[in-house]
C-alpha positions as CSV (number, residue, x, y, z in Angstrom):
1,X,26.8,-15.3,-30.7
2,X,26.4,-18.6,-28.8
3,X,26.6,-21.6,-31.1
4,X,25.9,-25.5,-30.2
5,X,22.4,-27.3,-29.7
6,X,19.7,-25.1,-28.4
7,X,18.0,-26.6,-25.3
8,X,14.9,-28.6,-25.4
9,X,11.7,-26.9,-24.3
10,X,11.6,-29.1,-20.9
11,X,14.8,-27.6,-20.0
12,X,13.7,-24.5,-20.4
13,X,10.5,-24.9,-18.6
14,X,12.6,-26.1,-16.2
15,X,14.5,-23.6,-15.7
16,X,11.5,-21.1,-15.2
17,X,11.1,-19.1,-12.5
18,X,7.8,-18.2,-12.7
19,X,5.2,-21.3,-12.3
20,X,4.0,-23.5,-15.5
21,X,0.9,-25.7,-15.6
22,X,-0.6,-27.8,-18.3
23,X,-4.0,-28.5,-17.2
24,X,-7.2,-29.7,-19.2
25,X,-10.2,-28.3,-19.1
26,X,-11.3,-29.7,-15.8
27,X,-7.8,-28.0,-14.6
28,X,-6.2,-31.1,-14.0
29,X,-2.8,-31.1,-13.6
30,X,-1.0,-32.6,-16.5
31,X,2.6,-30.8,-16.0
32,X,4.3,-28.9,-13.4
33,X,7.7,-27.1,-14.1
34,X,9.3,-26.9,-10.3
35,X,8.6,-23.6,-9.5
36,X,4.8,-24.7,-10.2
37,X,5.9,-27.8,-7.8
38,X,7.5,-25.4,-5.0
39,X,4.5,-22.8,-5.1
40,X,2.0,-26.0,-4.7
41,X,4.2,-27.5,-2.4
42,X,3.7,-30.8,-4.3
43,X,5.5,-33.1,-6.1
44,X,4.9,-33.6,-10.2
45,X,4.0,-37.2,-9.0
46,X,1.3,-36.0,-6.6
47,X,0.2,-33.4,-8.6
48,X,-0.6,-35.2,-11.8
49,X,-4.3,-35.6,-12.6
50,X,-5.3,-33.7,-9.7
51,X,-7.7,-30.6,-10.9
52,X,-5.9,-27.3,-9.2
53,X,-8.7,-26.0,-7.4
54,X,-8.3,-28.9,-4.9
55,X,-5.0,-28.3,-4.7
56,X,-5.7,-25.1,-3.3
57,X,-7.6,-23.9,0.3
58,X,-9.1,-20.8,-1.7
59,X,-8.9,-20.0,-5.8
60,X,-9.9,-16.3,-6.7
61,X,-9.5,-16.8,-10.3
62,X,-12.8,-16.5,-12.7
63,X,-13.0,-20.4,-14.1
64,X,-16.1,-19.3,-16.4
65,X,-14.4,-16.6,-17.7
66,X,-11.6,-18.0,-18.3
67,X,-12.7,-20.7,-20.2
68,X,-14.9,-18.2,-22.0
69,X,-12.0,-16.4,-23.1
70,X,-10.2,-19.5,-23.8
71,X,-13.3,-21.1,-26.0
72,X,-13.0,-17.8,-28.1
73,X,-9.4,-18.7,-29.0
74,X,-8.4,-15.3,-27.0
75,X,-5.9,-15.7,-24.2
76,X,-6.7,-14.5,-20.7
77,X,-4.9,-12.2,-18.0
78,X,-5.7,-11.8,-14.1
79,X,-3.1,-9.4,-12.9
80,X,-4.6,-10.3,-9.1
81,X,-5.1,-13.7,-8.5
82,X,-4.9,-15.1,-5.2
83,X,-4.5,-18.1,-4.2
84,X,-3.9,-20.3,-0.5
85,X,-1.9,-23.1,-0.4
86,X,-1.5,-24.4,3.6
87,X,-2.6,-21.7,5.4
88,X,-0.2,-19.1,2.9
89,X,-1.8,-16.4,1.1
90,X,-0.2,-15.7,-2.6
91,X,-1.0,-13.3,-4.8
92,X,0.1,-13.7,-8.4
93,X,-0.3,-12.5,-11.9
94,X,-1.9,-15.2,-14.2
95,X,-2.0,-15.8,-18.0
96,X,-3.6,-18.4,-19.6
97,X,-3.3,-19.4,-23.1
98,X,-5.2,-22.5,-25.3
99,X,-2.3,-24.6,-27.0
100,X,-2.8,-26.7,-30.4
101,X,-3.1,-30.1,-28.6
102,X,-5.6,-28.9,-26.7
103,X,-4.3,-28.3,-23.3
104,X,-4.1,-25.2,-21.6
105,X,-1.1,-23.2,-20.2
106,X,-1.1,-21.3,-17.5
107,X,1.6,-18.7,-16.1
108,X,1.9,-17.6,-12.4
109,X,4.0,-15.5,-11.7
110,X,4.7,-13.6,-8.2
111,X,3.3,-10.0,-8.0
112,X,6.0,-7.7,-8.4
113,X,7.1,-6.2,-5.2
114,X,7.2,-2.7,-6.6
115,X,4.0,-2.7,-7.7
116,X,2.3,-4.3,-4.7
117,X,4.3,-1.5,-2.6
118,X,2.7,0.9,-5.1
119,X,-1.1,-0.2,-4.7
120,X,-0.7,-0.3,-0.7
121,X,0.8,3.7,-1.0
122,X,-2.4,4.3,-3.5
123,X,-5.2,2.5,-0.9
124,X,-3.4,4.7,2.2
125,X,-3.5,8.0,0.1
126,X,-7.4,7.3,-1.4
127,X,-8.2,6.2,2.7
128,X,-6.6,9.4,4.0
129,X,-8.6,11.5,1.4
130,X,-11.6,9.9,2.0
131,X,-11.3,10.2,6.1
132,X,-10.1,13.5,5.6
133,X,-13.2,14.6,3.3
134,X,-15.4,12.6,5.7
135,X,-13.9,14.7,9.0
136,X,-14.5,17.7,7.1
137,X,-18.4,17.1,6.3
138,X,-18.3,16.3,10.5
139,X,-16.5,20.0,11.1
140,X,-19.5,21.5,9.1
141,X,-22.0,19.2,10.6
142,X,-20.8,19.9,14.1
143,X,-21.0,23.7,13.9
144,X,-24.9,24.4,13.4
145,X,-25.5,20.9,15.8
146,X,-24.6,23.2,19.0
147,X,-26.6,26.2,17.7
148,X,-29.8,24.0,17.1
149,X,-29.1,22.0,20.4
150,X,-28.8,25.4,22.2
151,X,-31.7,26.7,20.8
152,X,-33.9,24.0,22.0
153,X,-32.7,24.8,25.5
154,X,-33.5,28.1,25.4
155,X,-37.2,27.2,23.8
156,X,-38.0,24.9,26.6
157,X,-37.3,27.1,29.2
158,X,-39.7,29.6,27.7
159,X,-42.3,27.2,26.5
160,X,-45.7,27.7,29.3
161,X,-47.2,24.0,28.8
162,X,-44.5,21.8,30.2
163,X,-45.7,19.0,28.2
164,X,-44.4,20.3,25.2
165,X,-41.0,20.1,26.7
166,X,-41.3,16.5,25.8
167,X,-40.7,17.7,22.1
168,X,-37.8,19.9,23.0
169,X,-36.2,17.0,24.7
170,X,-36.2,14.4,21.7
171,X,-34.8,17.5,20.0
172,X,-31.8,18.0,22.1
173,X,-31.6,14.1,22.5
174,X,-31.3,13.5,18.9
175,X,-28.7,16.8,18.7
176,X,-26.4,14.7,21.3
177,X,-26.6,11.4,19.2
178,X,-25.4,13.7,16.0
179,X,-22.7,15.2,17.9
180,X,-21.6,11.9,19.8
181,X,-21.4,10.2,16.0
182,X,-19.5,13.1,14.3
183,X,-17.0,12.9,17.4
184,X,-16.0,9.0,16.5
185,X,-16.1,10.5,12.5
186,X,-13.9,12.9,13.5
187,X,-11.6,10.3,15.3
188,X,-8.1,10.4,17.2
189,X,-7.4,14.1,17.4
190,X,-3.8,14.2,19.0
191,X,-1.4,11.2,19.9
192,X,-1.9,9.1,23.2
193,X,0.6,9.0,25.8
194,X,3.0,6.1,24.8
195,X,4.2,3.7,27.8
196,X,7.0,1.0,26.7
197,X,5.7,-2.1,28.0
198,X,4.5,-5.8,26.8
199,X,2.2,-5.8,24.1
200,X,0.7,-9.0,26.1
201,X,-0.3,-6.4,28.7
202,X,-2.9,-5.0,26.1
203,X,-3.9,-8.7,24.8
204,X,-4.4,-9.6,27.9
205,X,-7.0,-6.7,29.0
206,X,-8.6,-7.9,25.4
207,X,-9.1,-10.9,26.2
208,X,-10.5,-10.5,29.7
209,X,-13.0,-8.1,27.9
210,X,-13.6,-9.9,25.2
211,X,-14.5,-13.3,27.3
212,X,-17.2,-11.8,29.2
213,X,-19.4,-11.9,25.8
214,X,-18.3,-15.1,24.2
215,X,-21.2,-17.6,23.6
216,X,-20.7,-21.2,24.3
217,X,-19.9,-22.4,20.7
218,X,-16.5,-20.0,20.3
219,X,-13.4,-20.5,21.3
220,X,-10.6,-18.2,21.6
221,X,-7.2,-19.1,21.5
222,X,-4.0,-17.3,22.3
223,X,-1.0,-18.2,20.9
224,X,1.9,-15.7,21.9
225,X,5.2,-14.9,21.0
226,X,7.1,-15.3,24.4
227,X,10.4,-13.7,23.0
228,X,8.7,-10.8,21.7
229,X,10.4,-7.6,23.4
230,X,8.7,-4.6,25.2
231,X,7.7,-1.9,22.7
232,X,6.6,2.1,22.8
233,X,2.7,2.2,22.2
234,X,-0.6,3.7,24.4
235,X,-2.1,1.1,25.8
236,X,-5.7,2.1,25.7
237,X,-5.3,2.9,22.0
238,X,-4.1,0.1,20.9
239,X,-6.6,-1.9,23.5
240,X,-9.0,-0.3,21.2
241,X,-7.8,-1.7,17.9
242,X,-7.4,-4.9,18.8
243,X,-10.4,-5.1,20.8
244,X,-12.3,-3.6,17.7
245,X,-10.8,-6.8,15.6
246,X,-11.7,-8.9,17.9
247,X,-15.4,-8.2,18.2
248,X,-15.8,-7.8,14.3
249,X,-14.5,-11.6,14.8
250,X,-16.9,-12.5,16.9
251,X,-19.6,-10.8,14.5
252,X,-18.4,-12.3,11.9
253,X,-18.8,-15.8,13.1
254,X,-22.3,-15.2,13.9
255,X,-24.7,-18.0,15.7
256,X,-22.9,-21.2,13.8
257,X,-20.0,-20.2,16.2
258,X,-16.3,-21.3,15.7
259,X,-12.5,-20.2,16.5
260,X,-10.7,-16.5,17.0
261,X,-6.7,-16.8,17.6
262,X,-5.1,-14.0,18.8
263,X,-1.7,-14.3,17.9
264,X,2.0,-12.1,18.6
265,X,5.1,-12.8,16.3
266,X,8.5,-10.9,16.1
267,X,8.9,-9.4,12.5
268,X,12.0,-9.0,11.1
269,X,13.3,-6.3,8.5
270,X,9.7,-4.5,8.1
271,X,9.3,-1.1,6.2
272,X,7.2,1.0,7.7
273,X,5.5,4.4,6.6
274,X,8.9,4.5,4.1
275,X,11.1,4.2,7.4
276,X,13.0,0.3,7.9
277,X,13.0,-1.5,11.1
278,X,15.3,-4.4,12.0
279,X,12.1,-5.5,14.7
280,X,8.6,-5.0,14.7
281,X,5.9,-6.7,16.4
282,X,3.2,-8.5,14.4
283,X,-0.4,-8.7,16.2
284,X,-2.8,-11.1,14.3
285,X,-6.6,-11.6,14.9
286,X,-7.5,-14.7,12.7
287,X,-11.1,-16.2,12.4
288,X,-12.4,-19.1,10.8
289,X,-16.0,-16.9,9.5
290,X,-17.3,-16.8,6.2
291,X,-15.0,-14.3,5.5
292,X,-15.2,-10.5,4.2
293,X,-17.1,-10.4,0.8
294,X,-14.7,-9.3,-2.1
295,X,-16.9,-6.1,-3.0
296,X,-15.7,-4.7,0.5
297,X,-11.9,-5.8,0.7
298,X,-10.7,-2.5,-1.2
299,X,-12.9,0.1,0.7
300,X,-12.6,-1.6,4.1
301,X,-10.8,1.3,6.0
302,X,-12.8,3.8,4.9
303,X,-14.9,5.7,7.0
304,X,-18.7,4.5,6.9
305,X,-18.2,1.1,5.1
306,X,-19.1,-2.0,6.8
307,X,-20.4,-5.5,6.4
308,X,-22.3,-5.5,8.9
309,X,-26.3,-4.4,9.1
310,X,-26.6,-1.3,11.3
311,X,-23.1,-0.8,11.2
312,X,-21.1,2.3,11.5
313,X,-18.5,1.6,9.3
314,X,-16.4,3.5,11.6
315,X,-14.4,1.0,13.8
316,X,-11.7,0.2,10.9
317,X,-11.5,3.6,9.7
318,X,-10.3,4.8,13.7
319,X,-8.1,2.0,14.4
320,X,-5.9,3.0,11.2
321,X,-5.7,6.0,12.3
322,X,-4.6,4.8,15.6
323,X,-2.1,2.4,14.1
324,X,-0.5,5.0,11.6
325,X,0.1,7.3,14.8
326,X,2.1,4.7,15.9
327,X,4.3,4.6,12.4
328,X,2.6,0.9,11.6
329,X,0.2,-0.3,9.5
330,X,-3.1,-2.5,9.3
331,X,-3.4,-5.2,6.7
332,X,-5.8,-8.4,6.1
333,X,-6.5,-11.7,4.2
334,X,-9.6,-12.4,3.8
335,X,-11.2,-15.7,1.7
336,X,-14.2,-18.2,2.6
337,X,-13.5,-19.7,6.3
338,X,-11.0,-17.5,6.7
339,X,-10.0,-13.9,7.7
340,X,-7.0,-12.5,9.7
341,X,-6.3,-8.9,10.6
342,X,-1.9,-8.2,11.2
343,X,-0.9,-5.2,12.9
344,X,2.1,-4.5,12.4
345,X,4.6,-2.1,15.3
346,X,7.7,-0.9,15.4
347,X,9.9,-1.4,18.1
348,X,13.9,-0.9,16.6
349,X,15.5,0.4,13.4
């Protein structure tokens, strides 16, 4: 056993590497161990007196009942807080804890990789089960619609008043519509035909598309990766991802306006679908909207959930399906002013 003089309680604060805070109740910053210094990307200095929510461009943690907690001399966990410090999303595990002199402690530490691998395999599975179920109601749906739409042919050939064929015809009509809806349900049946080319290509036929419907009060940027290499993909399928993002952008913003980037970065050493690729290229679609409301975040990709009023629900639901035929994946951050959609391609192991 190690003998000598134990170290003080700054040292080993110090020496943390998860991040300490004393705060106050206002959450002013009273102490910050350095890891608590390098997450905030401030100095103790700077930091002290300075309530944390101003530290910080977006705070999901539940102040109220926190404090609640706290003022019932319980501590209190968030296993999912996220937080934005400069533009960087961070999503941490919190613990909070009322200490005799009347401060309070708080604990951040990082989400454990493991884990946040192991909630992104449990969203896929619960999305693919749910598009699955969903494509199976269409298959049932589907069947009887051409036996109904074929009957109402047959009736208004054999009807005498022609005016009734009026009624036969919003029959068949409405028949069409069902059909034409369980068809985008139903989705991407077989793989495109993949061409290896510039991603910029696609982008660039976004763009020219997209432009011919902005109002005067957005602006959209491009800001692309010049280095980023040719990759395998089908152009018109991933044209319709990104040009799916895109317009939810543009929806999003609604009449106050504001800024879409479309962005291209090389990333390095991604896992993929279980399989690890030295490149892949990272597509982002970032707006400065209200954002997605929380309620929505974990069901996003599944079929028939939108936002939006008269929305389908179904552009998300198809373009992940598009993406995971092309071994990537689909991921977003989403908080108050901003939102930003990465999809993620492979291009070498």
């Amino acid at each position: 056993m190690a003998t000598g003089t134990l170290p003080d309680a700054g040292q080993i604060l110090n020496s943390l590497i998860n991040s300490i805070l004393l705060v106050d109740d206002d959450l002013a910053v009273h102490y910050a161990n350095p890891a608590a210094q390098q997450l905030l990307a401030q100095s103790s200095r700077k930091l002290f007196g300075t309530p944390l929510p101003e530290l910080l461009s977006y705070f999901s943690l539940n102040i109220g009942l926190m404090q609640e907690s706290l003022q019932a001399g319980q501590g209190f966990t968030d296993n999912e807080v996220t937080l934005v410090i400069d533009g960087r999303s961070h999503i941490l595990s919190l613990t909070a804890q009322r200490l005799p002199e009347g401060y309070i402690l708080l604990e951040m530490a990082p989400m454990d990789n493991q884990r946040r691998l192991s909630q992104e395999q449990l969203q896929h599975a619960q999305q693919i089960a749910a598009r699955d179920l969903v494509r199976g109601l269409a298959h049932e749906i589907k069947n009887p619609l051409g036996g109904l739409r074929g009957a109402a042919q047959l009736l208004s050939k054999a009807l005498p008043d022609p005016s009734l064929t009026e009624y036969t015809k919003v029959i068949i009509e409405q028949a069409d519509r069902l059909r034409n809806l369980v068809d985008r349900l139903l989705g991407p049946q077989h793989p495109g035909m993949h061409v290896t080319e510039s991603i910029h290509k696609v982008a660039e036929r976004v763009v020219k598309l997209v432009s011919m419907e902005l109002p005067d009060n957005v602006k959209l940027v491009r800001d692309y990766d010049p280095s980023l290499p040719e990759l395998p993909h089908d152009p018109d399928q991933i044209e319709q991802v990104l040009l799916n993002i895109v317009r939810n952008a543009l929806q999003a913003l609604g009449p106050e306006g504001g800024e879409i980037v479309l962005r291209t970065r090389t990333a390095f050493q991604l896992t993929l679908h279980g399989v690890r690729y030295r490149l892949a290229a990272r597509i982002d679609v970032e707006d400065n909207g209200p954002g997605i409301p929380s309620h929505l975040q974990d069901t996003l990709f599944y079929p028939m959930v939108s936002g939006r009023e008269g929305g389908t629900g179904l552009g998300l639901s198809i373009a992940r399906s598009l993406i995971d035929q092309h071994s990537g994946k689909i991921e977003f951050t989403s908080w108050p002013g901003h939102t930003e959609f990465s999809v993620y391609l492979p291009i070498r192991k």
